[in-house]
C-alpha positions in Angstrom: 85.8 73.4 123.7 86.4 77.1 123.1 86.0 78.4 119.8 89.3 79.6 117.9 88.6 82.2 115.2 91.5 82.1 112.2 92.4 85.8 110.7 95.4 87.3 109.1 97.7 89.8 110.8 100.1 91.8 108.1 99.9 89.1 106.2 101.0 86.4 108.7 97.6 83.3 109.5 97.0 83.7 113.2 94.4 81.4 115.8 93.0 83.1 118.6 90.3 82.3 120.9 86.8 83.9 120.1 87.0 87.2 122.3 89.9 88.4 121.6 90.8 92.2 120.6 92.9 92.8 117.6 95.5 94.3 120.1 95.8 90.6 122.2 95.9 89.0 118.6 98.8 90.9 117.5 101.2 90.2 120.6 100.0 86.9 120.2 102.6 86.5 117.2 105.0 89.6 118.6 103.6 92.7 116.6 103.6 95.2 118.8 100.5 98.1 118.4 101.6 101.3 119.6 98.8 102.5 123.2 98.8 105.0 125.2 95.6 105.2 127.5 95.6 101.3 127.2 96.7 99.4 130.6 96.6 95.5 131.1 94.9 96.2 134.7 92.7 98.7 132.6 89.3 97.9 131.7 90.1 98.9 127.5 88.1 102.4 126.6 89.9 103.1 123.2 90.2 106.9 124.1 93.4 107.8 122.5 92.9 106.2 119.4 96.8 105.3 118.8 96.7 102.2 118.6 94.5 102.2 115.7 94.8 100.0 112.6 93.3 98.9 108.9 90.8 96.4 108.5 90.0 95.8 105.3 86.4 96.2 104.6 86.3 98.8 107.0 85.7 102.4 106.2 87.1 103.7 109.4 90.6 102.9 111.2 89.7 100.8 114.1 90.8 100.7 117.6 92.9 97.7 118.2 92.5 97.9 122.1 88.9 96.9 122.2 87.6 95.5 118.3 87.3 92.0 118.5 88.4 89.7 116.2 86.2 88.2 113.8 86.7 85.2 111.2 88.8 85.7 108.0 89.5 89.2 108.9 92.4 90.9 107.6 94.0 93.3 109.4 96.9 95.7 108.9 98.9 97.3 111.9 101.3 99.7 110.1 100.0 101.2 106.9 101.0 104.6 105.5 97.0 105.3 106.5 97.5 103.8 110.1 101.4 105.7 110.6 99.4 109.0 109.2 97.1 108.8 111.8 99.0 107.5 114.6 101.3 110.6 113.9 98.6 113.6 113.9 97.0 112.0 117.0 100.6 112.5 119.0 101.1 115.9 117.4 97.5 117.0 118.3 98.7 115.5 121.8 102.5 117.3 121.6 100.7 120.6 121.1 97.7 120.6 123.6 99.7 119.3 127.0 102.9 119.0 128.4 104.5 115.7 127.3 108.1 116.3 128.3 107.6 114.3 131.2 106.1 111.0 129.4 108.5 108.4 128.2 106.2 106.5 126.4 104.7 109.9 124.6 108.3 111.2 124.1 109.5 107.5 122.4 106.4 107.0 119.9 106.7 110.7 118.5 110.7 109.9 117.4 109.0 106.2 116.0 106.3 108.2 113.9 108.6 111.3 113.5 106.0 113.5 114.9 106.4 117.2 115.6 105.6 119.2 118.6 105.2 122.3 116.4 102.8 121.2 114.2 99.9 122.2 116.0 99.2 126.3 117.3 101.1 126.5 121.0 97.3 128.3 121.7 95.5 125.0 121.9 97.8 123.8 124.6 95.7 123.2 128.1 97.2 125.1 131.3 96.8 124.3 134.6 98.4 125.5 138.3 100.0 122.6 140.4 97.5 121.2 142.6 99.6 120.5 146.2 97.3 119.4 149.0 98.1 116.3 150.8 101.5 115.4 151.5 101.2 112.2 149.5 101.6 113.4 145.6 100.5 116.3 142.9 98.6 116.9 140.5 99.5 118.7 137.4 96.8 118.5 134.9 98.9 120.7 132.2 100.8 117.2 131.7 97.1 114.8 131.5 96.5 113.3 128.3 93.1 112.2 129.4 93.9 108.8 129.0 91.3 107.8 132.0 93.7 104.9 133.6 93.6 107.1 136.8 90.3 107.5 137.3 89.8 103.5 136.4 91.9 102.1 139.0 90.3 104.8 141.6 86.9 102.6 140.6 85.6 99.5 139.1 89.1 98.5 138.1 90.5 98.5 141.3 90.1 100.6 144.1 86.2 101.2 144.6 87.0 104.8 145.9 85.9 107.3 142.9 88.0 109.9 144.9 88.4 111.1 141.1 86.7 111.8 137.7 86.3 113.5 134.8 84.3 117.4 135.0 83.8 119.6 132.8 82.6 119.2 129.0 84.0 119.4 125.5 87.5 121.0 125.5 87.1 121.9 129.5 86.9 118.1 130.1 89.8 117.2 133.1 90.6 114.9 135.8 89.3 116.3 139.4 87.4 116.0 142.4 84.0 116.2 142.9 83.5 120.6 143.6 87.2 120.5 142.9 88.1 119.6 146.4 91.2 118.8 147.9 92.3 115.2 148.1 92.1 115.3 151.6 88.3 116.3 151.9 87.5 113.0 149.3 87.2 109.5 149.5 90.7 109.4 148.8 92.9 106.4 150.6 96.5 107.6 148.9 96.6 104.1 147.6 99.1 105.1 145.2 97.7 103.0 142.5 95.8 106.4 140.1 99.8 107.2 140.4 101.6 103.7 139.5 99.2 103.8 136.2 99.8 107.4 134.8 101.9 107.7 131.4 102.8 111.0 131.8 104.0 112.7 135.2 100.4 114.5 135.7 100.2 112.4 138.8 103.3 112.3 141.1 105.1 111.1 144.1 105.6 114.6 146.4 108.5 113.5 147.3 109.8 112.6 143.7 108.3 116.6 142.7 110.2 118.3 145.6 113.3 116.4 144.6 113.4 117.1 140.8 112.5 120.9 142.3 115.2 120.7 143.8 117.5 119.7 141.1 116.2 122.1 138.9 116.9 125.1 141.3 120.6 124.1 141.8 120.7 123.8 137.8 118.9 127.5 137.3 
């Protein structure tokens, strides 16, 4: 018989099987903790760090996405502490990329009233379009470094590690190995390191060249 492990949820008793994260707990009874590099096909890495919350005892805000649950715990999922947080984390993210093409970026910033000015515009991260196969592009000024991409191009999925993080420290991107075209990688154009990014730094080319399009008619 599995073991269930009892703990309170803003204030509400909840059972859940031994195992589970904080995150499953809470959409267990239908509160809903904000993520961003979180994916249900994801193996959880707790890298954006919004989906934080309070646990008391704890010094720190924990990561909901991968903290298990632990018996009697008491946790809190939107504290004037946890909203604080949840709001400088999307403003640090507002000023250092390009998040006017992520819906899911775009929605929690009204939620938390966060502002895109908050931050110095010289911290932002540039980067050229990269256009090589005639599958999709790459814009890296848009990555959040959220690693869902580079998950589902290994373990998670496709066993291809066409793609991975380089660099260190604030240099740290997404890229090829000797920043090589797709074409000279492992790459199969399986679509899927596309289907799982948030934010429009991976792209259908044929969705790019059509939004090109529509901008050049608007100009």
């Amino acid at each position: 018989m599995q073991e269930m492990i009892e703990l309170t949820i803003d204030d509400e008793v909840v059972s859940v099987p031994a195992g589970t994260t904080i995150y499953h707990a809470a959409m267990e009874m239908g509160v809903v903790i904000p993520t961003l590099c979180f994916h249900e096909y994801c193996s959880a890495n707790a890298l954006c760090r919004v989906c934080v919350v309070e646990v008391e005892g704890s010094r720190v805000l924990v990561p909901a996405c991968v903290a298990k649950v632990s018996a009697g715990m008491v946790v809190h999922t939107d504290t004037p502490r946890v909203r604080s947080a949840r709001k400088t984390i999307l403003e640090m993210l507002a000023a250092s990329v390009d998040v006017s093409d992520s819906a899911d970026v775009l929605r929690l910033m009204q939620d938390y009233n966060a502002r895109s000015d908050r931050f110095p515009a010289s911290i932002r991260r540039e980067s050229d379009l990269i256009d090589d196969n005639p599958m999709y592009v790459r814009d890296y000024s848009k990555c959040i470094l959220c690693w869902r991409c580079v998950q589902v191009c290994a373990q998670d999925a496709q066993y291809t590690f066409a793609i991975n993080f380089t660099g260190r420290g604030y240099e740290t991107h997404i890229g090829t190995f000797y920043d090589r075209s797709l074409t000279e990688t492992t790459c199969v154009f399986c679509g899927q390191c596309v289907a799982v990014c948030p934010t429009g730094a991976l792209k259908p080319r044929r969705e790019w060249l059509l939004e090109e399009k529509d901008h050049a008619h608007t100009r």
